[in-house]
C-alpha positions as CSV (number, residue, x, y, z in Angstrom):
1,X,14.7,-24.9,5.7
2,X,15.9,-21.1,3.5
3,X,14.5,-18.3,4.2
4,X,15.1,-15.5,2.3
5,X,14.0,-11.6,3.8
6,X,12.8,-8.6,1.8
7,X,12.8,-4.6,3.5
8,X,10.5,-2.1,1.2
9,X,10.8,1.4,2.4
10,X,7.0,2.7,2.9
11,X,6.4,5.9,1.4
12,X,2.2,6.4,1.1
13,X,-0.5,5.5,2.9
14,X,-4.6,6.1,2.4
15,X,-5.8,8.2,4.7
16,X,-9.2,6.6,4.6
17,X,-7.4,3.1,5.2
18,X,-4.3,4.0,7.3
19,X,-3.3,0.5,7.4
20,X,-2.5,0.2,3.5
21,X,1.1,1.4,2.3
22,X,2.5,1.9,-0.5
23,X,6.3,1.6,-0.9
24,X,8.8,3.5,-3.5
25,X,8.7,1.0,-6.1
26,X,5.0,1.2,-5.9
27,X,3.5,-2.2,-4.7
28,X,1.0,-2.0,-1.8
29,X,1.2,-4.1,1.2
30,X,-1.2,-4.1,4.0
31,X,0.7,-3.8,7.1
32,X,-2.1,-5.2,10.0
33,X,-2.1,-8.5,7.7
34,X,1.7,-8.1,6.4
35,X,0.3,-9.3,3.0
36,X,1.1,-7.8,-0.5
37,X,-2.0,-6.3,-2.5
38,X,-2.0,-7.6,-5.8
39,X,-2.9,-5.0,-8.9
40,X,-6.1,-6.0,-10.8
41,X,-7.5,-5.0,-13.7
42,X,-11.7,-4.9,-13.5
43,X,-13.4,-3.6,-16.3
44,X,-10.6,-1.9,-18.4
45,X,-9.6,-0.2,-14.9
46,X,-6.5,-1.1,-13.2
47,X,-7.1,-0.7,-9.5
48,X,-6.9,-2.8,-6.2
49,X,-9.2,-4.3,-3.7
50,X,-9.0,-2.1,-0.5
51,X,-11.0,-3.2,2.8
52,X,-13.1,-5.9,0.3
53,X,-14.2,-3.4,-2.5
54,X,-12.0,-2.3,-5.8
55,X,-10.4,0.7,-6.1
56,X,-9.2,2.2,-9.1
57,X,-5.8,3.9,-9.5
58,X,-7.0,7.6,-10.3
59,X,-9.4,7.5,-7.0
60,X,-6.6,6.0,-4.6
61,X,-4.1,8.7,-6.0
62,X,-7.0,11.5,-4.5
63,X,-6.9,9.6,-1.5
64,X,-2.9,8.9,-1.1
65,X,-0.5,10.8,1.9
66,X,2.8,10.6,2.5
67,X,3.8,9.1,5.5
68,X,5.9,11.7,8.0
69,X,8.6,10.2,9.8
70,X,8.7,10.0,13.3
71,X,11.1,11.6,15.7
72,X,13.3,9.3,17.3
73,X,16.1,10.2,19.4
74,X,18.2,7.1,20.0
């Protein structure tokens, strides 16, 4: 048995869902399941399902932060 290993470098996050990131090549993975979000289209609005409901682009970029880096001193 391959296995093959992938690192994205997590830039956003919501800040009403903390555990969904986005990275810099903008796909969104939720990090307490490790799973990739996949982009739908619902309605003419392209969007993704966040915590079970859809969310469009233009509301998750109201609700995006960028994720500060944490002081580490080793």
């Amino acid at each position: 048995m391959k296995t093959i290993s992938v690192d994205y470098t997590l830039k956003y996050e919501l800040s009403s869902s903390p555990n969904y990131k986005f990275t810099t090549c903008k796909k969104c993975f939720n990090v307490k399941t490790g799973r990739r979000i996949k982009q739908t289209l619902v309605g003419g609005s392209i969007g993704y399902v966040i915590n079970g409901r859809f969310k469009s682009l233009t509301s998750l970029r109201k609700d995006l932060r960028k994720i500060e880096s944490e002081y580490c001193p080793f």
